[in-house]
C-alpha positions as CSV (number, residue, x, y, z in Angstrom):
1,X,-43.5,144.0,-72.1
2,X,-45.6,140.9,-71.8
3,X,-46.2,138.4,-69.1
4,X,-45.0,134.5,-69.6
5,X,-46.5,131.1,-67.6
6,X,-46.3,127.4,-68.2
7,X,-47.8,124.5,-66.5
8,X,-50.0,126.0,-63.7
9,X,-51.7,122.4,-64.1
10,X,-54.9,123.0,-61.3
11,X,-56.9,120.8,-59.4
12,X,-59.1,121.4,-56.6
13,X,-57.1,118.4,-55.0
14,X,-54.2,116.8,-52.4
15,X,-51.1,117.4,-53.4
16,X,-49.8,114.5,-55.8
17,X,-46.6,113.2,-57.5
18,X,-45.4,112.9,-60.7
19,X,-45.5,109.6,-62.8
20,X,-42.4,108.9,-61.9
21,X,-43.5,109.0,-58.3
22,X,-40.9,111.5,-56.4
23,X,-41.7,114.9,-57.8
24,X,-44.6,117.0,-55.8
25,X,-47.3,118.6,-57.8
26,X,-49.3,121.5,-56.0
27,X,-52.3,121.0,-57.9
28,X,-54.7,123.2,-55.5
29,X,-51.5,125.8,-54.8
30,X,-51.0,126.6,-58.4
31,X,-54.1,128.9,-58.7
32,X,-53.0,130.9,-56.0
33,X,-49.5,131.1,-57.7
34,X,-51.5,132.2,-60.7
35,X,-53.7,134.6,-59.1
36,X,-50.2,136.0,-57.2
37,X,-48.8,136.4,-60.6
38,X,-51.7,137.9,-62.2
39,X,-51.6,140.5,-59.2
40,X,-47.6,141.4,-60.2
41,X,-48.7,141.7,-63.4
42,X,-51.6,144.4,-63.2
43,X,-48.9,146.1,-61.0
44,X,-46.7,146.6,-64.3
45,X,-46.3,150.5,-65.1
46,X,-46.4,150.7,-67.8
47,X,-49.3,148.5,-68.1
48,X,-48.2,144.9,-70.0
49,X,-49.1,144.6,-73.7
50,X,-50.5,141.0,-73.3
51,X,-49.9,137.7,-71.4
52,X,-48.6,134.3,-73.0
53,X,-50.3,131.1,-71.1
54,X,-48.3,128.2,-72.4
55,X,-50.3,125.6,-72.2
56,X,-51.4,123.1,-69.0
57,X,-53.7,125.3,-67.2
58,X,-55.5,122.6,-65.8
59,X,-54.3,119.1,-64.7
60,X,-55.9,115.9,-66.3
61,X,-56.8,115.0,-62.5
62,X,-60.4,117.0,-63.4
63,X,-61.5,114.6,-66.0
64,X,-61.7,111.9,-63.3
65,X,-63.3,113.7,-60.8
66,X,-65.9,115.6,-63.3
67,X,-64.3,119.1,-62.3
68,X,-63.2,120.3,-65.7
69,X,-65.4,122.8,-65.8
70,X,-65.0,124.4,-62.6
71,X,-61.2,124.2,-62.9
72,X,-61.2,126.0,-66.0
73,X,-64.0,128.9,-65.0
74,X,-61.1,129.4,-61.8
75,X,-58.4,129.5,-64.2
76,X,-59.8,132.0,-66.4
77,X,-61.5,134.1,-63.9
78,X,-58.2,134.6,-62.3
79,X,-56.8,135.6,-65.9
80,X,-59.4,137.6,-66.6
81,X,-58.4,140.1,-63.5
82,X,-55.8,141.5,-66.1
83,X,-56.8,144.3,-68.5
84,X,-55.1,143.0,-71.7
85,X,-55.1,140.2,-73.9
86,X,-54.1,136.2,-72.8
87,X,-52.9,134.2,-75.5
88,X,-53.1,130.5,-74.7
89,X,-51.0,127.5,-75.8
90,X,-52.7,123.6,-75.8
91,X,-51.4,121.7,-73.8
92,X,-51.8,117.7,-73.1
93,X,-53.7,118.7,-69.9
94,X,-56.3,120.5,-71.6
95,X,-56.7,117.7,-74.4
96,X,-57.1,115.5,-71.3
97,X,-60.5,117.4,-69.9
98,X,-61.7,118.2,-73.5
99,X,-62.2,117.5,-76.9
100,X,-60.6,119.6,-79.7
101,X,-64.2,120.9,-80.3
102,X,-65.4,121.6,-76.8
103,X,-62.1,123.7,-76.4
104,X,-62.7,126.0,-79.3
105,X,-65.7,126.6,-77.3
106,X,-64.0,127.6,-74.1
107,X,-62.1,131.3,-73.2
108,X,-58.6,128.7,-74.1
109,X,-60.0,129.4,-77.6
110,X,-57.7,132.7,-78.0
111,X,-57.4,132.8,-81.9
112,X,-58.7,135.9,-83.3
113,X,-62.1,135.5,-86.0
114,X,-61.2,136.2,-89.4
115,X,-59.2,134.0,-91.6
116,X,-55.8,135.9,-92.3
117,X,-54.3,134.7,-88.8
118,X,-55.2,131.0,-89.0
119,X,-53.9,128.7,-90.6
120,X,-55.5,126.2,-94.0
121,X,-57.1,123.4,-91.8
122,X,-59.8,124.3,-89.6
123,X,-58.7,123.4,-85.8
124,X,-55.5,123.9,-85.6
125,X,-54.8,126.8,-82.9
126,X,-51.9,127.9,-84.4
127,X,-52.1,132.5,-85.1
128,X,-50.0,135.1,-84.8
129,X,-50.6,138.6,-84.1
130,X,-48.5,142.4,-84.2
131,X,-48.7,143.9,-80.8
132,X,-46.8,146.7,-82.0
133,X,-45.0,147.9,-85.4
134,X,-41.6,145.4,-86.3
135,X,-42.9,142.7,-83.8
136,X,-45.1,139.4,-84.1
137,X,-46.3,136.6,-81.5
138,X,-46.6,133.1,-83.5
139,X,-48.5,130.5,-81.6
140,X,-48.2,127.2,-82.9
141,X,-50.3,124.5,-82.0
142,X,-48.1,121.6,-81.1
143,X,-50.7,118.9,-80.7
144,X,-51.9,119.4,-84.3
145,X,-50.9,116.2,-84.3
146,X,-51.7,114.0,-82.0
147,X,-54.3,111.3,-80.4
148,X,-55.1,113.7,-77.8
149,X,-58.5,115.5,-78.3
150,X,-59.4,114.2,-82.0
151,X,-62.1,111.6,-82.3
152,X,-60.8,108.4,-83.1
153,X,-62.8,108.1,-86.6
154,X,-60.7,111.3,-87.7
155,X,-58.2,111.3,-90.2
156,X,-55.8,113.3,-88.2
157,X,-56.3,110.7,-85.5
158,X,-55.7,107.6,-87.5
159,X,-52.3,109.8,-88.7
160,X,-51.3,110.7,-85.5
161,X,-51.6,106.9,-84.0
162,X,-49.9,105.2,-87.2
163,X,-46.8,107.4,-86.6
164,X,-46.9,106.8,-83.1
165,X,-47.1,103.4,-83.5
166,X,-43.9,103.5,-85.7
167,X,-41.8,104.4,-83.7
168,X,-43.4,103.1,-79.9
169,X,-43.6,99.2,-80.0
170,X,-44.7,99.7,-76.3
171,X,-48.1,98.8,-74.9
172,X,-48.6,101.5,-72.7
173,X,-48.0,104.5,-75.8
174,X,-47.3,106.5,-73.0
175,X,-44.1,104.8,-71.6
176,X,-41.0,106.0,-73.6
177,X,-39.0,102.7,-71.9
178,X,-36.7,101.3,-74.2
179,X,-37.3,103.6,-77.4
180,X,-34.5,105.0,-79.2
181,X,-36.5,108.3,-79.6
182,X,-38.4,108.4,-76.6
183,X,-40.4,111.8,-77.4
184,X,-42.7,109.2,-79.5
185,X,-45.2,109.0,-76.8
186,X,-49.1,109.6,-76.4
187,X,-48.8,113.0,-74.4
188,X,-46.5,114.4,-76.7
189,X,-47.7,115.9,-80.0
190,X,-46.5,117.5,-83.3
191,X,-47.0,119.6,-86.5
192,X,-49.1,118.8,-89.6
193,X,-47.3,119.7,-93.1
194,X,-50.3,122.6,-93.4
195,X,-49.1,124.1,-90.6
196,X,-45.4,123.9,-91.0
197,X,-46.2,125.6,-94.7
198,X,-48.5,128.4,-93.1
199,X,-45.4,128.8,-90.4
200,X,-43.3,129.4,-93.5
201,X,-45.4,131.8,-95.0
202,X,-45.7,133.9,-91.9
203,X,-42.2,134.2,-91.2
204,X,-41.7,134.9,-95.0
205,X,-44.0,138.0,-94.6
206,X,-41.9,138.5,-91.4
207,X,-38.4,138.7,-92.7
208,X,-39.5,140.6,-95.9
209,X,-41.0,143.9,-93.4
210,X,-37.7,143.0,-91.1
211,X,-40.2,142.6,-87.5
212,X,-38.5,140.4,-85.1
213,X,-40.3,137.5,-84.5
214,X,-41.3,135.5,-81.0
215,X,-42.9,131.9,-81.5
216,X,-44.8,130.2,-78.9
217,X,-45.8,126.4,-78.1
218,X,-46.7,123.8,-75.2
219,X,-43.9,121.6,-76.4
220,X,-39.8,122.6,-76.8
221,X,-38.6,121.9,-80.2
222,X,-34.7,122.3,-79.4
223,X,-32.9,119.0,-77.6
224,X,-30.5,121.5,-75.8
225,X,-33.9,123.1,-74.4
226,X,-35.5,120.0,-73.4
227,X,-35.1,116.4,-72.1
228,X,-35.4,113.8,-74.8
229,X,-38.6,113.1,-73.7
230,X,-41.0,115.9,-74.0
231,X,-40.0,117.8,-77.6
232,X,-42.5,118.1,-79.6
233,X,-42.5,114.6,-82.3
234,X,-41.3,116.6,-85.5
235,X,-39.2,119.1,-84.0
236,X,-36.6,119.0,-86.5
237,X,-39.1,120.3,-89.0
238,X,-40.2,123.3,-86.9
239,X,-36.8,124.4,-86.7
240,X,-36.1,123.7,-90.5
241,X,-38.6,126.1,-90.9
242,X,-37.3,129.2,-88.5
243,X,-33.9,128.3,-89.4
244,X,-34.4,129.1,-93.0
245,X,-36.1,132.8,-91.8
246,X,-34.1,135.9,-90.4
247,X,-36.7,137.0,-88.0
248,X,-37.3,134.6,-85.1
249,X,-35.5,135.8,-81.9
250,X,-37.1,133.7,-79.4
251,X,-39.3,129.9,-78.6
252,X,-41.0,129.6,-75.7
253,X,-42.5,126.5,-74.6
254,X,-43.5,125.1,-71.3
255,X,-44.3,121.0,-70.6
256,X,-41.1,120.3,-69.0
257,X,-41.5,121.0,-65.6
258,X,-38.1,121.5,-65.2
259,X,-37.6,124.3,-67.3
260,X,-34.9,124.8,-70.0
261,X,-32.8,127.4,-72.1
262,X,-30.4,127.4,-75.1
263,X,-28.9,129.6,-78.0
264,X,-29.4,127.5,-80.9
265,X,-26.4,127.8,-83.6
266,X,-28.7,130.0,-85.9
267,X,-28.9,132.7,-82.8
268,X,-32.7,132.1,-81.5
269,X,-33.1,131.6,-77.6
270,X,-35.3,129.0,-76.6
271,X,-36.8,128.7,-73.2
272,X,-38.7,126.7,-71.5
273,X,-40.4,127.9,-68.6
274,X,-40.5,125.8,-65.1
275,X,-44.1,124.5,-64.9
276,X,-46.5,126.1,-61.6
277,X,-47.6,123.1,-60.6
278,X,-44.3,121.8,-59.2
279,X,-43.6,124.9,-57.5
280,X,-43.9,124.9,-53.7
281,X,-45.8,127.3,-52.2
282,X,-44.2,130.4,-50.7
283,X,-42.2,130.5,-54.0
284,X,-43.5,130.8,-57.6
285,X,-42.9,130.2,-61.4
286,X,-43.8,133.2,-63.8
287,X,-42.5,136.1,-65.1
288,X,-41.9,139.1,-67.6
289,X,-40.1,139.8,-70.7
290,X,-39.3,143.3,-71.6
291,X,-38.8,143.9,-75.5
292,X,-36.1,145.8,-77.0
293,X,-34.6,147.3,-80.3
294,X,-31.5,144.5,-79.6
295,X,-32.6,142.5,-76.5
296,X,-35.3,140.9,-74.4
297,X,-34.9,141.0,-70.9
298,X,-36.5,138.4,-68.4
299,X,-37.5,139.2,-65.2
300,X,-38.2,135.9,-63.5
301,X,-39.6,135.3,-60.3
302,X,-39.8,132.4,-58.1
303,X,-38.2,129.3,-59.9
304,X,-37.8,131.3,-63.3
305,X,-34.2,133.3,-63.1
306,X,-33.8,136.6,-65.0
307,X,-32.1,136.6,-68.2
308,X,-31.4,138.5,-71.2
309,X,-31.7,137.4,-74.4
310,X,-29.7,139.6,-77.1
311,X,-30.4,139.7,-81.1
């Protein structure tokens, strides 16, 4: 069994809205969501293998206010009250309070040392681990590429922004007004080649000693999972890739608030979890998948609603 959040998104400030001015974000609630959930969770028996953080721990409201620091230690202090392993998605958010670099740095940095689980270029996030025998966590790293977080002399920056400004003629990069394919926007990332063919080789490995396979990232890459606006850029080409493999069973991504789910016609479930930080406070937004030989089970709580998820 493992433990699943998305979005907790904290700030140490009023509640807000969203950008589009009517949804409420709890931004000083969501860490006592999280420390809630993290209390359900040590009360697992038997205990839970490890804990997937999706990405969007804390909001981009601590860069302005010089709290990014202080938001994160709270984040990760409450984490830290479990006994097992967090593995932790990037997320816009976090690339708004830090660079690439000064993340590596921080407790977000879960990818193991030693080269076999990462992947050819040197800061992408993506690894994957075998919590037990026949079964693997992939975490991709779905701001790879992306303008978020790289210095703007870099040449996955000056990639990122020409593609972007392909296919978004709009001032403001953020706005997806008007575009035909309105996930081309500045808090939205995507995939480099290296680590699509390093996602290939995984699953390869994966299919060949028949484990079942469970792939996690900040952004959705299926349109029935998602809106239009917040899949990940190349999200065709992710699923190219675990559409040609046996093994994956399940995508979990966070990002849209919302949440989303959908059986994809090659039999993988992908959900996306309903973010923390537009959950009101005497409910919640987290919960627990139970593995199987044929199913996973979630057990949601709050916003998330139970579900299982044969294969």
């Amino acid at each position: 069994a493992f433990g699943v959040i998305a979005d907790i998104q904290y700030a140490e400030a009023e509640d807000g809205y969203d950008f589009s001015g009517y949804r409420r974000r709890y931004y000083r609630q969501s860490l006592q969501l999280l420390r809630d959930a993290v209390e359900a969770w040590a009360a697992e028996r038997p205990p839970l293998a490890f804990v997937l953080q999706l990405g969007d721990s804390i909001d981009g409201l601590n860069a302005r206010s010089g709290e990014a620091e202080g938001a994160l230690e709270q984040v990760l202090a409450a984490l830290g009250r479990l006994r097992v392993p967090v593995h932790h998605a990037w997320g816009n958010h976090e690339l708004y309070n830090f660079s690439r670099a000064r993340l590596a740095l921080t407790g977000l940095n879960s990818r193991p040392t030693g080269a076999t689980a990462s992947p050819p270029d040197g800061d992408c996030q993506a690894y994957h681990f075998s919590p037990t025998a026949r079964f693997r966590v992939v975490v991709l790293d779905a701001y790879d590429l992306s303008v978020l977080g790289r210095e703007p002399d870099s040449p996955r920056y000056r990639e990122s922004l020409q593609l972007l400004r392909e296919k978004n003629p709009n001032d403001n990069l953020n706005s997806p007004a008007g575009l035909e394919e309105p996930r081309f926007v500045e808090f939205n990332g995507g995939f480099s080649q290296a680590q699509l063919d390093w996602f290939n080789e995984v699953l390869k490995f994966s299919d060949e000693n028949q484990e079942k396979v469970v792939v996690m990232g900040h952004l959705p890459i299926h349109p029935d999972a998602s809106d239009r606006v917040c899949l990940a850029w190349n999200y065709e080409d992710a699923l190219s890739v675990i559409h040609s493999h046996q093994c994956v069973v399940c995508f979990l991504a966070g990002h849209l608030h919302d949440g989303g789910y959908c059986l994809d016609s090659h039999g993988v479930h992908h959900l996306t979890l309903e973010g923390v930080i537009e959950t009101p406070p005497e409910s919640n937004a987290f919960g627990t998948i139970y593995v199987y030989e044929d199913k996973m089970i979630l057990k949601g709580r709050g916003r998330i609603s139970d579900r299982v998820m044969p294969f």
